[in-house]
N, C-alpha and C positions, 0 to 999 in steps of 0.2 A: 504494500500500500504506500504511495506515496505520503512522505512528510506533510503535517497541517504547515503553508504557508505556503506551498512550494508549487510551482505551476511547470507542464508540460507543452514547449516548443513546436508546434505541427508547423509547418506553412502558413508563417504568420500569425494563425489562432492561437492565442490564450487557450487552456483547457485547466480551469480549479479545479479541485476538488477537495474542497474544504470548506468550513460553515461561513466565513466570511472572507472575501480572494481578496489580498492586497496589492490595490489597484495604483499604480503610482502616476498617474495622471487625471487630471477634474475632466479632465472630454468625453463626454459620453459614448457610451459603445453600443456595438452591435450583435447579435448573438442567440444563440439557443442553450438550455437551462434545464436542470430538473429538478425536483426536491422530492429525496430520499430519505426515509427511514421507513417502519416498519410497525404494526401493532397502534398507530396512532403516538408511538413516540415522536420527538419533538426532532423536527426535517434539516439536514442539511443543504444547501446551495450549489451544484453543480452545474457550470457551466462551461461553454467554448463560447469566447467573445472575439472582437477585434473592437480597434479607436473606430470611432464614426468617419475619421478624414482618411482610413484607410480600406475600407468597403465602396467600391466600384456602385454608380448609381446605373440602373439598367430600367429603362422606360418610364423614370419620375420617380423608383423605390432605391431601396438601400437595404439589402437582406445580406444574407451569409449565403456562399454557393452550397454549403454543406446543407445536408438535415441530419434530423437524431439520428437515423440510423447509419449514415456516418461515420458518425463521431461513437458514438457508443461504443463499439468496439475499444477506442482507445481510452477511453473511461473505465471500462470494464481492466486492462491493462494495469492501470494507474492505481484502482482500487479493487485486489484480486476478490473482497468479501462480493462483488457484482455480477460475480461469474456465471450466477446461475438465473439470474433475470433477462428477459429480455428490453429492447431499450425503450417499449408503449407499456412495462409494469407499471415506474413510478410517471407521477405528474409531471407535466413539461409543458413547453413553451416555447417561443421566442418573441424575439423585439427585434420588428423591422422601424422603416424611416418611409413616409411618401412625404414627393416634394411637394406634389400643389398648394396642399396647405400645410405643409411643414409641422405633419404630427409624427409622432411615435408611435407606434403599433405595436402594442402589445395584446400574443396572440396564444391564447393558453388555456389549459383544463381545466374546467369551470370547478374542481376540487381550490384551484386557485384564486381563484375570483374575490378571495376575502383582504384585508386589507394589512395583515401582516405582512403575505407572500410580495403582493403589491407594491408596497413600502418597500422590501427585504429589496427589491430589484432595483425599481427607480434609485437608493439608495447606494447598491452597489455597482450600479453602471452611469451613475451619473443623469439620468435621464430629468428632463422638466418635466413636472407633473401637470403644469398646466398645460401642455401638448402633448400629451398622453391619451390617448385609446385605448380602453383594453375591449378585446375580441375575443371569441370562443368558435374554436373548430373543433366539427363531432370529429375528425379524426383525432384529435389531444383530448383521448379516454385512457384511462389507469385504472388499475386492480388495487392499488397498496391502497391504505388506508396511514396518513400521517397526519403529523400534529405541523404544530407552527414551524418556523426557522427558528434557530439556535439566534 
């Protein structure tokens, strides 16, 4: 298992995996996300980010080329206890950008929709809350059952 603090190198992506990633820049990012635990205990923060001035804009958006599926593999890598999940178990997400009107799209499993997880993100990616969206797609359905963020 990878050390709490310590982030893994892909092709530019950031990939934490730990309860809160330290970000050493205020620019908001981009990226896909999960939160993990198990039993309704209390969730940690996994994600693959990048900087926002570093994600290519393609027809007025601003997404990750990747999806969970992915990235999970290398997750699974990083934190061997993941091995035996697949990567639509826990709850997940991501945060795109559309230019027209210059919102944040946050787009995720309505186990998420509460305003810990919410917080837990805009917080740790930098994101403005007042151009914030959040969205729900019936494909971001999970089985686990978890509590808040750490």
């Amino acid at each position: 298992m990878i050390q709490p603090g310590k982030f893994k190198r892909t092709s530019k992506v950031s990939i934490g995996v730990e309860p809160e990633p330290i970000l050493y820049s205020n620019e908001p990012r981009l990226g896909l996300f999960w939160f993990i635990a198990q039993d309704r205990k209390p969730s940690r923060f996994t994600s693959c980010s990048r900087p926002f001035s570093q994600v290519s804009e393609v027809a007025g958006f601003k997404t990750l080329d990747e999806g969970h599926v992915d990235i999970w593999p290398t997750v699974q890598r990083l934190d061997q206890t993941l091995m035996d999940y697949d990567y639509d178990y826990f709850p997940r997400g991501r945060m795109n950008w559309r230019k027209e009107d210059d919102r944040w799209l946050l787009v995720l499993d309505r186990k998420l929709s509460r305003a810990p997880f919410v917080t837990h993100i805009v917080n740790a990616w930098k994101i403005p809350p007042d151009r914030l969206l959040i969205l729900h797609d019936a494909h971001y359905r999970s089985i686990a059952r978890i509590g808040p963020p750490q």
